[in-house]
C-alpha positions, 0 to 999 in steps of 0.5 A, a space after each residue: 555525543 555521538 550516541 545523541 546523533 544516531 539514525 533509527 534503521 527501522 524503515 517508513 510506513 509511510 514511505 513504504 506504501 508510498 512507493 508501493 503505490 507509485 511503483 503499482 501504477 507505473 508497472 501497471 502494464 505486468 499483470 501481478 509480476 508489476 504488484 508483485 514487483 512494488 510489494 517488495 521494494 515498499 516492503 524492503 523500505 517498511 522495514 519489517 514483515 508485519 509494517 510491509 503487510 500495514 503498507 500494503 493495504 494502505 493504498 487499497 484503503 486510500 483509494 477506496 476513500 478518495 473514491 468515495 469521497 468523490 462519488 458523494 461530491 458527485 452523487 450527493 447520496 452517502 449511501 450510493 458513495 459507501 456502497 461504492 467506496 466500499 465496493 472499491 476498496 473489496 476489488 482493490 484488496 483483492 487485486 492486491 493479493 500479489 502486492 501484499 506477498 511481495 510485501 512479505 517476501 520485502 518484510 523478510 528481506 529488510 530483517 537483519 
C-alpha cells in the first residue's frame, strides 16, 4: 500500500513559468540579475534542464498571445494584431535571454 501513495519528485512546468513570470514582474526593477533571478527558482521548480528551458519560454508566448488578442478586440484588423503579436513575442524572447540561462543553470540544479 505504500507504494500506491508515493509522490512523483519530477517538478511542474506549469508552476515553474508561473513563478518564472511572477518573480520577473516583481523584480523587474534589476535589470537581467531580476530575470536571471526568476529563471532559476522556476527552473529549480521545473525540475529538469530541458522542462526550465519550455518554462522559460512559455511567459514570452503567453504574452505575445494576450497581446495580440487585444490588440485585434481593439483594432479589429487581424494583420495589424499578428504583425504585433508576433512582433511582442520576438522582443519578449529576446529580453528573456537571461531568464532562460537562470532557467538552465535552475534545470541543472533541481537534477539529483
Amino acid at each position: 500500500m505504500a507504494n500506491d501513495l508515493q509522490v512523483r519528485d519530477e517538478g511542474s512546468i506549469f508552476w515553474g513559468s508561473f513563478w518564472m513570470l511572477v518573480l520577473s514582474v516583481l523584480l523587474f526593477w534589476l535589470p537581467g540579475l531580476g530575470s536571471l533571478i526568476a529563471g532559476v527558482v522556476g527552473g529549480k521548480i521545473a525540475g529538469g534542464v530541458g522542462r526550465a528551458f519550455i518554462a522559460s519560454i512559455i511567459p514570452s508566448i503567453a504574452l505575445g498571445a494576450i497581446l495580440g488578442f487585444l490588440i485585434k478586440a481593439l483594432t479589429g484588423v487581424a494583420w495589424v494584431a499578428w504583425l504585433a503579436g508576433f512582433g511582442i513575442f520576438a522582443v519578449a524572447v529576446g529580453g528573456a535571454a537571461a531568464m532562460v540561462l537562470g532557467a538552465l543553470i535552475g534545470g541543472l540544479l533541481a537534477v539529483k
